[in-house]
mmCIF file of the N, C-alpha and C atoms, coordinates in Angstrom:
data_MODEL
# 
_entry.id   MODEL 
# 
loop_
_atom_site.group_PDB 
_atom_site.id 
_atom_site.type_symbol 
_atom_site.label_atom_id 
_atom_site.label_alt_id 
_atom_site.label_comp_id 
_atom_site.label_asym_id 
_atom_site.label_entity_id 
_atom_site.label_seq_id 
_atom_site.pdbx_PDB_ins_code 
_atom_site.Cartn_x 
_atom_site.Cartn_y 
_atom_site.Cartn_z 
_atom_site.occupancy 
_atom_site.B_iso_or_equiv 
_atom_site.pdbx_formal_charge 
_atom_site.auth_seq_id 
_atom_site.auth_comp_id 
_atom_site.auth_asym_id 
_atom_site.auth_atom_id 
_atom_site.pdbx_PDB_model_num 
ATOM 1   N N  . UNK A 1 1  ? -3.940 22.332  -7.419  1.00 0.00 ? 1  UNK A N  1 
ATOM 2   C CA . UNK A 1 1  ? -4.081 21.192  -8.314  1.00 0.00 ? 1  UNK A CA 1 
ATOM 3   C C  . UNK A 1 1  ? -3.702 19.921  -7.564  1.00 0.00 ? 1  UNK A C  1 
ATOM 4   N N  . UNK A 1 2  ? -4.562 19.033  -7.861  1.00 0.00 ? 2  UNK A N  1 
ATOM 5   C CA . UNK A 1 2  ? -4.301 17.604  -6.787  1.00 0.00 ? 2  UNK A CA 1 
ATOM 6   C C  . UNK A 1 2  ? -3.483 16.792  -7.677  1.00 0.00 ? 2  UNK A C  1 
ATOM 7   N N  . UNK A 1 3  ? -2.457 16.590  -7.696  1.00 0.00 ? 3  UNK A N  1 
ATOM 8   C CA . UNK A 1 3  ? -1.827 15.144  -8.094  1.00 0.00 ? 3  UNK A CA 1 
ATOM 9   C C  . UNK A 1 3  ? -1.932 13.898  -7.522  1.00 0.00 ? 3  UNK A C  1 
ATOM 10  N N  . UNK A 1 4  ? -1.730 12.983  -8.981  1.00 0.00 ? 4  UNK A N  1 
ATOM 11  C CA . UNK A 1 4  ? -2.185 11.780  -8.985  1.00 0.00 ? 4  UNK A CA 1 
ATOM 12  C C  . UNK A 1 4  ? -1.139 10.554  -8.788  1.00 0.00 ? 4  UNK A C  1 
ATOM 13  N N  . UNK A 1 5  ? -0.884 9.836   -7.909  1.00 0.00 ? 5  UNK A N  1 
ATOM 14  C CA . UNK A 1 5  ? 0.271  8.534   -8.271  1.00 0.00 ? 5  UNK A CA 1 
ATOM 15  C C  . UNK A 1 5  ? -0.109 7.356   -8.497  1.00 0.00 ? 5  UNK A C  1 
ATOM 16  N N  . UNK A 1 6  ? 0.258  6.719   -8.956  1.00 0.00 ? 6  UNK A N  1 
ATOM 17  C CA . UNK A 1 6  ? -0.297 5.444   -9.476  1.00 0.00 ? 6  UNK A CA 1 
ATOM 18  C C  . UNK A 1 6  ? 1.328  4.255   -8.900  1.00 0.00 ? 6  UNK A C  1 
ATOM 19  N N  . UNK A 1 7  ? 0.650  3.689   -7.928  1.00 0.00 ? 7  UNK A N  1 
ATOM 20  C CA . UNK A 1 7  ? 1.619  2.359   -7.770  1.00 0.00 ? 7  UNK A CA 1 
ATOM 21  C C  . UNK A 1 7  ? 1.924  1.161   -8.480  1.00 0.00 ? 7  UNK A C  1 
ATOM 22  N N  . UNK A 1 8  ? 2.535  0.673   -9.231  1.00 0.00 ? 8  UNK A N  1 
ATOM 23  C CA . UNK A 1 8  ? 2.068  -0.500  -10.106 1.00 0.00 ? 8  UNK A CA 1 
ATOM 24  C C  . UNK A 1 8  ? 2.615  -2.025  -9.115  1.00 0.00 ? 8  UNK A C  1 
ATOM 25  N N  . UNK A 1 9  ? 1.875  -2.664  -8.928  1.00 0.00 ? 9  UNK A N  1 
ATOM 26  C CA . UNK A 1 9  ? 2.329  -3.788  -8.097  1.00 0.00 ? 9  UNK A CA 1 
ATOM 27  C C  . UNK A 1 9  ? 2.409  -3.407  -6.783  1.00 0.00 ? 9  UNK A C  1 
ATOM 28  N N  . UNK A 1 10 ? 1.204  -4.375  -6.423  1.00 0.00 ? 10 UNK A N  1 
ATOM 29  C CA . UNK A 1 10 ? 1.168  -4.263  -4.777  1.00 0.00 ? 10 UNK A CA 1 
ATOM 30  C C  . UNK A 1 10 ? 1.981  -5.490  -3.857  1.00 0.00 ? 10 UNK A C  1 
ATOM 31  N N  . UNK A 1 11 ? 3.282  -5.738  -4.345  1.00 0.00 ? 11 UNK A N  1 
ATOM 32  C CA . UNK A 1 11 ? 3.766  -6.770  -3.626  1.00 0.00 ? 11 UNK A CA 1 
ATOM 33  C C  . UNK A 1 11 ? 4.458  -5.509  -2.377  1.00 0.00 ? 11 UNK A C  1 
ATOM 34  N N  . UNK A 1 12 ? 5.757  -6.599  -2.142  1.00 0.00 ? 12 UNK A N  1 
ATOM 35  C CA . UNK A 1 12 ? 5.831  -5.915  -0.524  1.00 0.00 ? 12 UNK A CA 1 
ATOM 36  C C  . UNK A 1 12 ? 6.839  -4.314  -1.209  1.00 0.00 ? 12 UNK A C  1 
ATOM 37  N N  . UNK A 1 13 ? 7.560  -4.023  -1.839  1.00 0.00 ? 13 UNK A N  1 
ATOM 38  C CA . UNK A 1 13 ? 7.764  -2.521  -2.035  1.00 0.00 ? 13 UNK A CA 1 
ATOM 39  C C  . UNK A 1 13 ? 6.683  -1.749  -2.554  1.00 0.00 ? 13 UNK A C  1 
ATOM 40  N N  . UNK A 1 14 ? 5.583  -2.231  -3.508  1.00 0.00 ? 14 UNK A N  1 
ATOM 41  C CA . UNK A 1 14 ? 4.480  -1.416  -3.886  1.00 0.00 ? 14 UNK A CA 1 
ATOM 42  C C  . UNK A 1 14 ? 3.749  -1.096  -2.838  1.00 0.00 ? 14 UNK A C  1 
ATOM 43  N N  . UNK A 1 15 ? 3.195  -1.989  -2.085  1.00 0.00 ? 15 UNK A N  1 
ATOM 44  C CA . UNK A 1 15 ? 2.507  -1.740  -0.205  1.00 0.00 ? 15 UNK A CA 1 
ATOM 45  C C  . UNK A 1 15 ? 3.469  -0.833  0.105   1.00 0.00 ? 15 UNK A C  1 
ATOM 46  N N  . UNK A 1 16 ? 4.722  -0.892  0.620   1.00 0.00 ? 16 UNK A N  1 
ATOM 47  C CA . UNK A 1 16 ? 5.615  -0.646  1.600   1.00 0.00 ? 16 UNK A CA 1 
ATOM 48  C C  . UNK A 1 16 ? 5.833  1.827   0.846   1.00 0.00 ? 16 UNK A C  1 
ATOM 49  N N  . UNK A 1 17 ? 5.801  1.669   -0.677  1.00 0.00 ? 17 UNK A N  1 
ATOM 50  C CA . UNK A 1 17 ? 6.016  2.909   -1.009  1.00 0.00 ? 17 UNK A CA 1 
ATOM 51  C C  . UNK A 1 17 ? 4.131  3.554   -1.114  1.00 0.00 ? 17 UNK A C  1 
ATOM 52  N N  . UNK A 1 18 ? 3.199  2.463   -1.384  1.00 0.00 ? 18 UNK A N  1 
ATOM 53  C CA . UNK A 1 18 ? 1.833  3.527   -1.300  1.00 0.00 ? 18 UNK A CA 1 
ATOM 54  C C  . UNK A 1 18 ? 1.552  3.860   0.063   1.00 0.00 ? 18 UNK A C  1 
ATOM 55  N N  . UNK A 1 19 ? 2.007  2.742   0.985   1.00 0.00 ? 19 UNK A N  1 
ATOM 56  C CA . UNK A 1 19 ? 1.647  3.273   2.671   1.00 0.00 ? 19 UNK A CA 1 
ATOM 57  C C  . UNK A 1 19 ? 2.787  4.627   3.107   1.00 0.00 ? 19 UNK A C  1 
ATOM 58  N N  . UNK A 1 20 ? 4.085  4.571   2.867   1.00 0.00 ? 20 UNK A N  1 
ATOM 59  C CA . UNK A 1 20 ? 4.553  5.492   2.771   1.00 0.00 ? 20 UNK A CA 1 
ATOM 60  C C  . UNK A 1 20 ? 4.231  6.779   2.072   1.00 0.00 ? 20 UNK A C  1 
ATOM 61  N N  . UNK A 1 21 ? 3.974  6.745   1.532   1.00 0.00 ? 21 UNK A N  1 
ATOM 62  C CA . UNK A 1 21 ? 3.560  8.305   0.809   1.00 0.00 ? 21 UNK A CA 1 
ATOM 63  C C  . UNK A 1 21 ? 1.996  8.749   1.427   1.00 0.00 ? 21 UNK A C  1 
ATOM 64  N N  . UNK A 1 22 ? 1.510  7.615   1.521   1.00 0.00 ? 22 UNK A N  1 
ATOM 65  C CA . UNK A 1 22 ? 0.316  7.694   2.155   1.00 0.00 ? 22 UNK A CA 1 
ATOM 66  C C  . UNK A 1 22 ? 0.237  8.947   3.241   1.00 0.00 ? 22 UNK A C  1 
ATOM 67  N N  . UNK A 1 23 ? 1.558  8.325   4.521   1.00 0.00 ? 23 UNK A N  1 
ATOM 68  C CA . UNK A 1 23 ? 1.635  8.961   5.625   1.00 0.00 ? 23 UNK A CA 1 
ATOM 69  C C  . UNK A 1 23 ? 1.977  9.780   5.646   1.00 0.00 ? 23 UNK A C  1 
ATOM 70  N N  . UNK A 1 24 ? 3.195  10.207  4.805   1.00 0.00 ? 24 UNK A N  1 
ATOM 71  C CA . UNK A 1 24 ? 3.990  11.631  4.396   1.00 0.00 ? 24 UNK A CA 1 
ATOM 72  C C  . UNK A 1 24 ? 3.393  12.764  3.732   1.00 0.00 ? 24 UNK A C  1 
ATOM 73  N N  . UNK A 1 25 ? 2.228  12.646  2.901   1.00 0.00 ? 25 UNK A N  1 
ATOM 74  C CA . UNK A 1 25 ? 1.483  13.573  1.591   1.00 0.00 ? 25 UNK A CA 1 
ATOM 75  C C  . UNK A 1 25 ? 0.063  13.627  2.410   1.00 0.00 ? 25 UNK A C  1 
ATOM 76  N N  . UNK A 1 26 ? -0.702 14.827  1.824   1.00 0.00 ? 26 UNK A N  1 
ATOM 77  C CA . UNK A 1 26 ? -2.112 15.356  2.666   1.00 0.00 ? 26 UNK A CA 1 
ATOM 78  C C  . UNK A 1 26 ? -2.454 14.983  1.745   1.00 0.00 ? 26 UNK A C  1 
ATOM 79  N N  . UNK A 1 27 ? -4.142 14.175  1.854   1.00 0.00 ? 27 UNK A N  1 
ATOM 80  C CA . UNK A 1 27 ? -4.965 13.587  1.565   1.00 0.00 ? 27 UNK A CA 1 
ATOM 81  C C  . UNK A 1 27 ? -5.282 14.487  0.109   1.00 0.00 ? 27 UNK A C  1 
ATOM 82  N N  . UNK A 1 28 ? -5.689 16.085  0.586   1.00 0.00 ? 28 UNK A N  1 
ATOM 83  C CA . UNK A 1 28 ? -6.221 17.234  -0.923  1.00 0.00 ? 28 UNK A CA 1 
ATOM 84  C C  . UNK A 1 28 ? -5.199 17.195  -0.919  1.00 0.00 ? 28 UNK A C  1 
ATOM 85  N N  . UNK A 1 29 ? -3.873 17.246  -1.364  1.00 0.00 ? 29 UNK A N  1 
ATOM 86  C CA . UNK A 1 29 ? -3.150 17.432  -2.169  1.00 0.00 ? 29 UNK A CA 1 
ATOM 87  C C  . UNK A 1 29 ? -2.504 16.064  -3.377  1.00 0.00 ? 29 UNK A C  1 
ATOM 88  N N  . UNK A 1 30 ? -3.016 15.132  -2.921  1.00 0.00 ? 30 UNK A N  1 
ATOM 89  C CA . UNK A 1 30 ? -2.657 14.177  -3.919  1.00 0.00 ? 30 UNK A CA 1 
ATOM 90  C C  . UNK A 1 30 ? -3.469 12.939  -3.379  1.00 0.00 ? 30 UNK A C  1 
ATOM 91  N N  . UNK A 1 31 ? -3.081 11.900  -4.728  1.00 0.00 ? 31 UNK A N  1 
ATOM 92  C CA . UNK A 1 31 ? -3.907 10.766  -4.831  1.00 0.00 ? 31 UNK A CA 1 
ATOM 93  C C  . UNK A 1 31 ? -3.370 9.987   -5.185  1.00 0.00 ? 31 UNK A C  1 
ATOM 94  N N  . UNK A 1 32 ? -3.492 8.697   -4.271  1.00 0.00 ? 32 UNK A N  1 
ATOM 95  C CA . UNK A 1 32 ? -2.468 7.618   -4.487  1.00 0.00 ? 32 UNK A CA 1 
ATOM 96  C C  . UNK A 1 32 ? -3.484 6.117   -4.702  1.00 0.00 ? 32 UNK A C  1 
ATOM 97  N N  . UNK A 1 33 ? -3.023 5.433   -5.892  1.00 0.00 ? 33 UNK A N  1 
ATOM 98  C CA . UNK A 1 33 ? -3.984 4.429   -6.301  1.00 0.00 ? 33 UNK A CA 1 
ATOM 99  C C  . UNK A 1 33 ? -2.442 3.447   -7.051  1.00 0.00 ? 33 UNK A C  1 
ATOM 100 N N  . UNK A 1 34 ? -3.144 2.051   -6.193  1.00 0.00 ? 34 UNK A N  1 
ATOM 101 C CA . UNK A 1 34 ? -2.762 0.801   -6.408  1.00 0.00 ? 34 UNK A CA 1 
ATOM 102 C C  . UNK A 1 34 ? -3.056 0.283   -7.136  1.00 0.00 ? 34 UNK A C  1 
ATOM 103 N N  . UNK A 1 35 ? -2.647 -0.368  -8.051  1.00 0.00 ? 35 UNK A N  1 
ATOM 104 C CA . UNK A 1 35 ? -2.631 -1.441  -9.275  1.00 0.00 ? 35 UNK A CA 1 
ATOM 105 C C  . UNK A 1 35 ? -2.252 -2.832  -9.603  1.00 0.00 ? 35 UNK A C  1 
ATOM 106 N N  . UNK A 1 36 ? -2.883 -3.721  -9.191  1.00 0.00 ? 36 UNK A N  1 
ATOM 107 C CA . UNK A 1 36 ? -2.034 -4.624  -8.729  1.00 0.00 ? 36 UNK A CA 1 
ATOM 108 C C  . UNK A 1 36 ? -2.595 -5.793  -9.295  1.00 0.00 ? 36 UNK A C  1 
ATOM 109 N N  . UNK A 1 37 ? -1.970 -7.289  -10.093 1.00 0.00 ? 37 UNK A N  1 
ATOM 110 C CA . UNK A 1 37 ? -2.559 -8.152  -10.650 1.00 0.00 ? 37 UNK A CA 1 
ATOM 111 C C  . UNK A 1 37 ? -3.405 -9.140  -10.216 1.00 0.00 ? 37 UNK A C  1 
ATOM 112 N N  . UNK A 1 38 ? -3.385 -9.277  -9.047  1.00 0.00 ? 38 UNK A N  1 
ATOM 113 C CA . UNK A 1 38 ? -4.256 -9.912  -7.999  1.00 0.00 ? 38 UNK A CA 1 
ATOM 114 C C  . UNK A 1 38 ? -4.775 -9.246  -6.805  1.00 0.00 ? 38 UNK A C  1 
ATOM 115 N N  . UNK A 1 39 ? -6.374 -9.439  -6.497  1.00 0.00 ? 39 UNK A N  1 
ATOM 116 C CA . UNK A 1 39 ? -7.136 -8.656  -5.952  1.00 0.00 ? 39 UNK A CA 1 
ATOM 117 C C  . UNK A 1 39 ? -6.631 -8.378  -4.418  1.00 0.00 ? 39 UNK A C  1 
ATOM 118 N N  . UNK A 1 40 ? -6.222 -9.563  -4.032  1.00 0.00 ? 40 UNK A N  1 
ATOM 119 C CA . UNK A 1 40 ? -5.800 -9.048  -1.984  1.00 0.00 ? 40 UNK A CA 1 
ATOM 120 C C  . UNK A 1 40 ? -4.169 -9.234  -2.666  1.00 0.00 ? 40 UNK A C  1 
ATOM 121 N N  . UNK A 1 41 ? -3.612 -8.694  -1.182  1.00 0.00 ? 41 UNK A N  1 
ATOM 122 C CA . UNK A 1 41 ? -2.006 -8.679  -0.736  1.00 0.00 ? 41 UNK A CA 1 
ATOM 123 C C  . UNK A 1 41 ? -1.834 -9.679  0.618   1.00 0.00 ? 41 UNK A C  1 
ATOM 124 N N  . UNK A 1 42 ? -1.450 -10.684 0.827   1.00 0.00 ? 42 UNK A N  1 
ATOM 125 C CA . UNK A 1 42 ? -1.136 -11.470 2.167   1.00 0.00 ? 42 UNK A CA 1 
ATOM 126 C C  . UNK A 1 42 ? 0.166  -11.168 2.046   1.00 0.00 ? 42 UNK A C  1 
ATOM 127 N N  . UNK A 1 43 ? 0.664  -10.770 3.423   1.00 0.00 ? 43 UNK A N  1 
ATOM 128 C CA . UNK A 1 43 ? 1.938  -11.176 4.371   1.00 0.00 ? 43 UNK A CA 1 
ATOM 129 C C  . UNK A 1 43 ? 2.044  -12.477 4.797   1.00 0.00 ? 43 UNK A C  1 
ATOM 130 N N  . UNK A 1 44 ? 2.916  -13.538 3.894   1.00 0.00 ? 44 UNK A N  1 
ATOM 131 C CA . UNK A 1 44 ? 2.917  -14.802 3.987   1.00 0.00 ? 44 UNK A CA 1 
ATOM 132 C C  . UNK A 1 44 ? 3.823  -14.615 5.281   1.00 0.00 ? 44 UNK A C  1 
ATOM 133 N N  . UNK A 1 45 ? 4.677  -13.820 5.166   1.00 0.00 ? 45 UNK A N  1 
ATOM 134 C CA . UNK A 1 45 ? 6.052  -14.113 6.391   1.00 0.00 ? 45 UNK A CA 1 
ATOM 135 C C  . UNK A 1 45 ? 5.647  -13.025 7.518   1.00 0.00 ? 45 UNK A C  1 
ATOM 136 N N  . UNK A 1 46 ? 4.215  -12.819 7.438   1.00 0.00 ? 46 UNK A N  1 
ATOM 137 C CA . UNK A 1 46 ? 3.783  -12.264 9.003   1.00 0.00 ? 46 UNK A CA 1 
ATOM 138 C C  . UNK A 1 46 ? 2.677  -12.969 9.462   1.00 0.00 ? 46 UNK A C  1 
ATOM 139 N N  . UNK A 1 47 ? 2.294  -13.830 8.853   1.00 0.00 ? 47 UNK A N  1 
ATOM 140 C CA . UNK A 1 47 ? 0.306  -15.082 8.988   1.00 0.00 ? 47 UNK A CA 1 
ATOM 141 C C  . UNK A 1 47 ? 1.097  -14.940 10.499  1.00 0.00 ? 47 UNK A C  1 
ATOM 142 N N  . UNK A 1 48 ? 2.134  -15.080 11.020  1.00 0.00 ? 48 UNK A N  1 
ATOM 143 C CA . UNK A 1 48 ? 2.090  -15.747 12.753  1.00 0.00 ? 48 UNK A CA 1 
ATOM 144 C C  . UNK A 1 48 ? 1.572  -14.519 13.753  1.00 0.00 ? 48 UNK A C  1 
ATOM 145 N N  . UNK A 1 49 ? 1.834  -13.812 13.001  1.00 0.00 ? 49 UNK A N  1 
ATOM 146 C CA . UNK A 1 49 ? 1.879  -12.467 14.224  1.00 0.00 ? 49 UNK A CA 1 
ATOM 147 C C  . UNK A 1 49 ? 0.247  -12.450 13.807  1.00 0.00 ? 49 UNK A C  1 
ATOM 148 N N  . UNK A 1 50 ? -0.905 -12.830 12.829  1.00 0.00 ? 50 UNK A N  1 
ATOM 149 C CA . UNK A 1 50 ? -1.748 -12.339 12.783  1.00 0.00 ? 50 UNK A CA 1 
ATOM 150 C C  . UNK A 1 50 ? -2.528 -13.330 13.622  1.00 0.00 ? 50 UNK A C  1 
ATOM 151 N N  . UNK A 1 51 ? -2.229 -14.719 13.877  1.00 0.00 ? 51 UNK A N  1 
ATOM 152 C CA . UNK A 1 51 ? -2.463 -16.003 14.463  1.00 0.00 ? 51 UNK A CA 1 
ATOM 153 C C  . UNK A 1 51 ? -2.084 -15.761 15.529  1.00 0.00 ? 51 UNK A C  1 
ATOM 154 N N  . UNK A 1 52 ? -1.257 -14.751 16.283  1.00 0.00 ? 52 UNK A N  1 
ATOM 155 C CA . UNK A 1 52 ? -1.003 -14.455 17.933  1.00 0.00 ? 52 UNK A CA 1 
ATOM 156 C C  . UNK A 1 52 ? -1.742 -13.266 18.100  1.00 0.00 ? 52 UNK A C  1 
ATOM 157 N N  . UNK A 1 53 ? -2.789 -12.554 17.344  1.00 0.00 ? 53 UNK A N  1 
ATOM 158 C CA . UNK A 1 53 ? -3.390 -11.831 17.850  1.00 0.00 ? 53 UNK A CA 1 
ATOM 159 C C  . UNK A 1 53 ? -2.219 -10.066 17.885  1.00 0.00 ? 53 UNK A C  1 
ATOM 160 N N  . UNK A 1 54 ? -1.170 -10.098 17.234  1.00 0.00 ? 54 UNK A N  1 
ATOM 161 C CA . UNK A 1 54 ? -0.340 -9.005  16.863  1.00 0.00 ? 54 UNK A CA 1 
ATOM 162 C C  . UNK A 1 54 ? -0.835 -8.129  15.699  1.00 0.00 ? 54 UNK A C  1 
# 
């Protein structure tokens, strides 16, 4: 049986626990879905590292 998780809020702990479980849990065995009130997520306090090519 595949279980289902549901993240509510994709700010930085909702990202930080769906990417985590992400990496830890096999793909057939569960399902992980984001919910979040606005369509993208920006890393305001990482824009530099994305502007140096990091």
């Amino acid at each position: 049986m595949k279980h289902r998780i549901v993240v509510l809020g994709a700010g930085y702990a909702g990202a930080h626990v769906a990417g985590s479980l992400a990496r830890r849990l096999s793909p057939g065995d569960v399902g992980i879905t984001v919910v979040n009130a606005e369509p993208d997520f920006v890393q305001r306090l990482r824009l530099h590292q994305l502007a140096a090519g990091q």
